[in-house]
C-alpha positions in Angstrom: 67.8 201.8 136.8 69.9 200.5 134.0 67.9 198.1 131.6 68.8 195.0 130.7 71.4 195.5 127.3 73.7 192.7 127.8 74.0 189.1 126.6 74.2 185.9 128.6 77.0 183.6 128.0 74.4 180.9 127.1 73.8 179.1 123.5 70.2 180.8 122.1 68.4 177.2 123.2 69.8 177.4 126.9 68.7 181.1 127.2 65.0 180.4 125.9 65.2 177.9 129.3 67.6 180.5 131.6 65.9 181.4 134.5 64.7 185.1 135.6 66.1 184.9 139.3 68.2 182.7 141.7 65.8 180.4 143.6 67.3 179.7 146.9 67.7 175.7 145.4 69.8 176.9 143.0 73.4 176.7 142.9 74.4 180.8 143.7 77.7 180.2 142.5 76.3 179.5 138.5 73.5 182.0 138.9 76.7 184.6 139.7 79.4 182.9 137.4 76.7 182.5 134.0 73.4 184.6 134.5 74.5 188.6 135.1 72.1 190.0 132.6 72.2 193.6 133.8 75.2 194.6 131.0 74.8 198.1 130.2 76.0 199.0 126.7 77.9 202.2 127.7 81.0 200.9 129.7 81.1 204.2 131.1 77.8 203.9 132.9 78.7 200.6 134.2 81.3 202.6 136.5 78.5 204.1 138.1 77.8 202.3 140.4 75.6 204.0 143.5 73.7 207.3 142.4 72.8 209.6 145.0 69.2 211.0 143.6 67.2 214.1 144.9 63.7 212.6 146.6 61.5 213.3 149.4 63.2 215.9 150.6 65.9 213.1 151.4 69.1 212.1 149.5 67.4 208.7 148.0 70.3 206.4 147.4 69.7 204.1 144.0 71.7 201.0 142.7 73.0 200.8 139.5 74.6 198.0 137.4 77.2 196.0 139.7 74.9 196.9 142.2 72.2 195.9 140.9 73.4 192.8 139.9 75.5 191.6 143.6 71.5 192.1 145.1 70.1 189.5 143.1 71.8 187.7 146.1 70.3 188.6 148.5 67.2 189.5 147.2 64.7 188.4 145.4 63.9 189.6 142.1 60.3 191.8 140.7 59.0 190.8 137.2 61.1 193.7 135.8 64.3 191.7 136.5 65.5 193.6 139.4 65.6 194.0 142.8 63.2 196.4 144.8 64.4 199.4 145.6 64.0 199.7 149.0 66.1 196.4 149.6 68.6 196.8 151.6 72.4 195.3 151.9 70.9 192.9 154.8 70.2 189.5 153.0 66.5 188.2 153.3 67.9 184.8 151.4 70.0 182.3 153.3 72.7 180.3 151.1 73.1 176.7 151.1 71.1 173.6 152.2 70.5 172.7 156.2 70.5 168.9 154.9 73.2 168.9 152.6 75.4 170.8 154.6 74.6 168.7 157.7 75.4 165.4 155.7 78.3 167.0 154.0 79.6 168.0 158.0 78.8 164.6 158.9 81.2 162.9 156.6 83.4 165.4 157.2 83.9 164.2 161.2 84.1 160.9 160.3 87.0 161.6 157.8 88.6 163.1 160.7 87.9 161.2 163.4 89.6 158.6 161.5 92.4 160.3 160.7 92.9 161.9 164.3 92.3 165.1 163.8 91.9 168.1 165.3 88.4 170.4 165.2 86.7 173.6 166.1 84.3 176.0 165.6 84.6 179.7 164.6 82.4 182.3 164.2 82.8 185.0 161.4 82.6 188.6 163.7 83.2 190.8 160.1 82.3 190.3 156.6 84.0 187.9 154.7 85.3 187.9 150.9 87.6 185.2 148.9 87.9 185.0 145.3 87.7 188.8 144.0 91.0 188.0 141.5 87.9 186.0 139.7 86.7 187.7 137.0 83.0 188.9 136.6 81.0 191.6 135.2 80.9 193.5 138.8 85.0 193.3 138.5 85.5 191.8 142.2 84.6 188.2 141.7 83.1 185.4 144.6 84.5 181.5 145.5 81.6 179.4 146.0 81.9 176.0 147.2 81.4 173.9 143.8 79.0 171.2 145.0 77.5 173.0 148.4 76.7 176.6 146.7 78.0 178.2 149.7 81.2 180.4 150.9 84.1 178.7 151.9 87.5 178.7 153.0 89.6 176.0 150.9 92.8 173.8 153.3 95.2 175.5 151.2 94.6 179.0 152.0 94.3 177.6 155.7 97.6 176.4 155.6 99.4 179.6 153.9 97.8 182.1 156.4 99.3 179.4 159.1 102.4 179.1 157.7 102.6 182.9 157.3 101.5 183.7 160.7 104.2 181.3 162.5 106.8 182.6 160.5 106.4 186.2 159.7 104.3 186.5 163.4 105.5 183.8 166.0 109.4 184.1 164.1 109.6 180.1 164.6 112.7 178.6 163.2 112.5 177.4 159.2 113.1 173.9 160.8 109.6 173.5 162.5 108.1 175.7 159.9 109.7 173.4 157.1 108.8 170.0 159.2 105.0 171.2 159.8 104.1 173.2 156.7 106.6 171.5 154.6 109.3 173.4 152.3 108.2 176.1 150.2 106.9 175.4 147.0 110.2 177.7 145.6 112.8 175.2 146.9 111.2 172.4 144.5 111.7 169.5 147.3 109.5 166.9 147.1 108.5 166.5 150.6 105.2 167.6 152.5 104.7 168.8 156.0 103.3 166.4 159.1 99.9 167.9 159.2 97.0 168.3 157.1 94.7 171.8 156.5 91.2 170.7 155.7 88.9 173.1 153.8 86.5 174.6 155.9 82.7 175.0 155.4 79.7 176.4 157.0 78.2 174.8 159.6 74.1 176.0 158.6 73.1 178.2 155.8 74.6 181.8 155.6 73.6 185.2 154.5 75.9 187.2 151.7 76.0 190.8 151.6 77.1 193.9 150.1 80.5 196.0 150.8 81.7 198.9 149.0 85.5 199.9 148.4 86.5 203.9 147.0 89.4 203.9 145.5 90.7 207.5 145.1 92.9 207.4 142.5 91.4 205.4 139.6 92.9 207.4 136.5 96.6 206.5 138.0 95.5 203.2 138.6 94.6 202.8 135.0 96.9 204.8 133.5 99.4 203.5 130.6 101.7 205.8 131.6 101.3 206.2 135.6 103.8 209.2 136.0 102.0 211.0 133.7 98.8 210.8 136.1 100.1 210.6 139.3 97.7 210.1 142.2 96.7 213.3 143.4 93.6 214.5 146.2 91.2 216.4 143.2 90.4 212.8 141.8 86.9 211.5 143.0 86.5 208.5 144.3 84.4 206.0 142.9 82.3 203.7 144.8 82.5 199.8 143.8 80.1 197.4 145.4 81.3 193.9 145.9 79.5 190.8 147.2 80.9 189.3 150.8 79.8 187.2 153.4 77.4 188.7 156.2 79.3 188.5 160.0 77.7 185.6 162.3 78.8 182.7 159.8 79.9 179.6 161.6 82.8 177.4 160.4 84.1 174.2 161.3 88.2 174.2 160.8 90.5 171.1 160.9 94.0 170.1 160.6 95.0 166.5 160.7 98.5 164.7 161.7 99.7 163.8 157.9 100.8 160.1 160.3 98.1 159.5 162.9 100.4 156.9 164.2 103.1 159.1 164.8 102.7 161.1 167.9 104.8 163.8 166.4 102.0 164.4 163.8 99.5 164.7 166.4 101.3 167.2 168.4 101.9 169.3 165.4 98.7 169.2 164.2 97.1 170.6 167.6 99.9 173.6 167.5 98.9 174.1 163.8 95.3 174.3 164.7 96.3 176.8 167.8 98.4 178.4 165.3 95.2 179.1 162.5 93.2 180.3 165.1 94.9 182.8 166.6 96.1 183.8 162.7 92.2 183.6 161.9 91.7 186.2 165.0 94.5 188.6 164.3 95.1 188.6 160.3 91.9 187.7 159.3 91.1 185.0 155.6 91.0 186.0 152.1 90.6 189.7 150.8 90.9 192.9 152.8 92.3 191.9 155.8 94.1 195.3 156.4 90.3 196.8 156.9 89.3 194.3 159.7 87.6 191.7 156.5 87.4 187.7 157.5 88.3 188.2 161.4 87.2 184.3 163.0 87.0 183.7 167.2 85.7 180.8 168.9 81.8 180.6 168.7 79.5 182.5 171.3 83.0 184.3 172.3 81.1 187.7 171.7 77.8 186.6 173.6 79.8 185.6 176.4 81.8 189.1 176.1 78.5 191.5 175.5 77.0 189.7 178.8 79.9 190.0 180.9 80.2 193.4 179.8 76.9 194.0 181.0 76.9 192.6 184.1 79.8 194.7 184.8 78.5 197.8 183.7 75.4 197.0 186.2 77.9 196.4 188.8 79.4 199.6 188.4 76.0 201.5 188.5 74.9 199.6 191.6 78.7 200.2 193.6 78.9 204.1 192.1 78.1 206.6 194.9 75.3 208.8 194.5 76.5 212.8 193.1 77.8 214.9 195.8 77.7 211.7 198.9 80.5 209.9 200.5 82.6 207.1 199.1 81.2 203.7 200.9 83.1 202.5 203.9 85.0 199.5 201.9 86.2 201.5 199.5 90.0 202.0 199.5 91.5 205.0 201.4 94.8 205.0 200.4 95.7 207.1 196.5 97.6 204.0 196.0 95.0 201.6 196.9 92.3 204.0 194.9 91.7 203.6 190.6 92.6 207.0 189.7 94.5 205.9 186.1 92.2 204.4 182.7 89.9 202.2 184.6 88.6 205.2 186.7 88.3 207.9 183.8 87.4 204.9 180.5 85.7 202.5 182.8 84.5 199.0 180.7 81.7 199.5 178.8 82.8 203.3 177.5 82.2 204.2 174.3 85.1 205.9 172.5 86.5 207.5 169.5 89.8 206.4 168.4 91.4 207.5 164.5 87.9 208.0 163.6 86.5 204.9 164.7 84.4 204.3 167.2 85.2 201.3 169.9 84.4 200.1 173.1 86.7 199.9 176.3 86.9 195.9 177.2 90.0 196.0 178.9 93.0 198.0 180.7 96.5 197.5 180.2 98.8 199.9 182.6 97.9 203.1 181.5 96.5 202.0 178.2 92.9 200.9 177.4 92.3 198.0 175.1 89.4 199.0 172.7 87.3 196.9 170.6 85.9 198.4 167.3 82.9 197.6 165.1 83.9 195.3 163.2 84.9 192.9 166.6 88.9 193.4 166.4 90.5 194.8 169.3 93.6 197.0 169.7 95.4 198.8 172.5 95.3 202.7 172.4 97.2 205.3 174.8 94.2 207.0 177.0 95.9 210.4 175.5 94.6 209.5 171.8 90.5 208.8 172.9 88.0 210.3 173.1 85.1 209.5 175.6 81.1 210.4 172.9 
């Protein structure tokens, strides 16, 4: 483990008084933003960032650094200054206040029942990360709410994801984009859009965690001269924790009519909301969105999935004729009238391989299934391309 070599951004009297660990009454963003203290004086080892070690006849895997530093997070630390070593990347510290996030929810609802607009409630179904451009010692910074400590999801990144989803997505016209969103901020008009993207918070205290990216070709990436190092497959890659929100987050979104006494407003601002949500479902929020990061559906929509996915997966045991007997009496005589596409060979429930991933059937579509992976998006995949495991 790396010892502690850096310095604290702190005058010499406020580090006499800077505390050893985040206390879960703390402010998380501060403790990240002004108290790293795990600064190693070789840069070079500061790169390494998860070291696999030889140990009980086991690979033993050890954090370093970043590492080290993104668990102070979500654990809390020994009288040595760091984590234990057996802690793993599921939190055992909950972010945020029940109290003052209930009262800040509560004035929330009032500000937009009086302004008329509309709400609802999404649940985070993969991790979640905003603010890496930030920078920090771990090089992928975190936006933390600056009064409420907690992750959130600020009205104007609502409103761009919106705006980019109807546009780029839906292909609706620049006039309703222009009337609802408003004119991009490159035309220089001085006119706003007829709804309003409020920022979004957490509904109850949440759990962080910890992700890790490989980039595979660091020495172009840093290269002065690029062509002279051009990305090639003998690099290694190297391993860079960051710190993300855990899955089962909930969030309260709303968008407002910018007139609550103009119907027009209203009716946009229930499209816009439709809108976010289905952009929230398919593109995901903030940072590394092409990897299934920040996906949002309605709460309990996965409880209500996993049971009915259950039920029917009894129903198919219970209805399946015992090996070697007869089809019962009501079943469909006819090759027409029988399933003999997807639904008989990748019935609901199956568990598949797909590019490498492994997904669950949920659905048919003709002679396509529709799969639904790990991290809780959904695609639809040509029975030729899966594999049944």
């Amino acid at each position: 483990m790396p010892q502690k070599q850096g310095r604290l951004p702190l005058y010499a009297d406020a580090l006499r008084e800077a505390p050893s660990h985040w206390h879960p009454s703390g402010h998380p963003g501060l403790w990240w933003a002004k108290f790293c203290d795990l600064w190693v004086g070789d840069y070079a080892k500061l790169e390494e960032q998860l070291v696999q070690e030889a140990g009980g006849g086991r690979a033993k895997e050890t954090r370093a650094g970043k590492a080290e530093w993104i668990m102070t997070l979500l654990h809390r630390r020994q009288r040595n200054g760091l984590v234990a070593p057996e802690a793993s990347t599921e939190a055992s510290l909950e972010l945020g206040d029940a109290a003052r996030l209930g009262a800040a929810r509560e004035r929330l609802q009032k500000l937009w029942q009086a302004n008329g607009a509309e709400t609802v409630e999404l649940e985070l179904t993969a991790p979640f990360v905003t603010g890496t451009g930030y920078e920090h010692p771990t090089e992928n910074g975190f936006l933390f709410h600056h009064s409420l400590g907690v992750p959130h999801l600020p009205g104007s990144a609502l409103k761009g994801l919106a705006r980019s989803y109807v546009k780029q997505w839906l292909g609706k016209s620049d006039g309703i984009v222009t009337r609802i969103f408003g004119p991009p901020p490159a035309s220089g008009a001085l006119s706003v859009g007829s709804v309003v993207f409020f920022d979004a918070i957490p509904l109850e205290p949440v759990k962080l965690t910890m992700e890790v990216m490989t980039p595979h070709y660091q020495p172009w990436y840093q290269a002065d001269n690029p062509a002279a190092r051009p990305p090639a497959d003998w690099y290694d890659p190297v391993p860079i924790p960051f710190l993300a929100l855990a899955p089962g987050a909930r969030f309260l979104f709303a968008v407002g009519p910018r007139r609550a006494s103009r119907p027009e407003d209203v009716a946009d601002a229930k499209k816009a909301l439709a809108w976010l949500k289905e952009a929230l479902d398919w593109l995901g929020a903030g940072a590394k969105t092409a990897v299934g990061f920040g996906r949002f559906e309605e709460a309990g929509a996965r409880a209500k999935r996993d049971e009915a996915l259950k039920q029917e997966t009894t129903k198919t045991r219970v209805s399946a004729p015992a090996a070697g007997g007869a089809p019962p009496a009501s079943a469909p005589r006819t090759v027409h009238e029988r399933v003999l596409g997807p639904a008989r060979d990748f019935p609901i429930g199956t568990r598949v391989a797909y590019v490498g991933e492994h997904a669950v059937v949920v659905g048919h579509e003709g002679d396509d299934l529709v799969l639904e992976f790990e991290g809780g998006y959904r695609e639809t995949a040509p029975v030729a391309d899966v594999e049944k495991i």
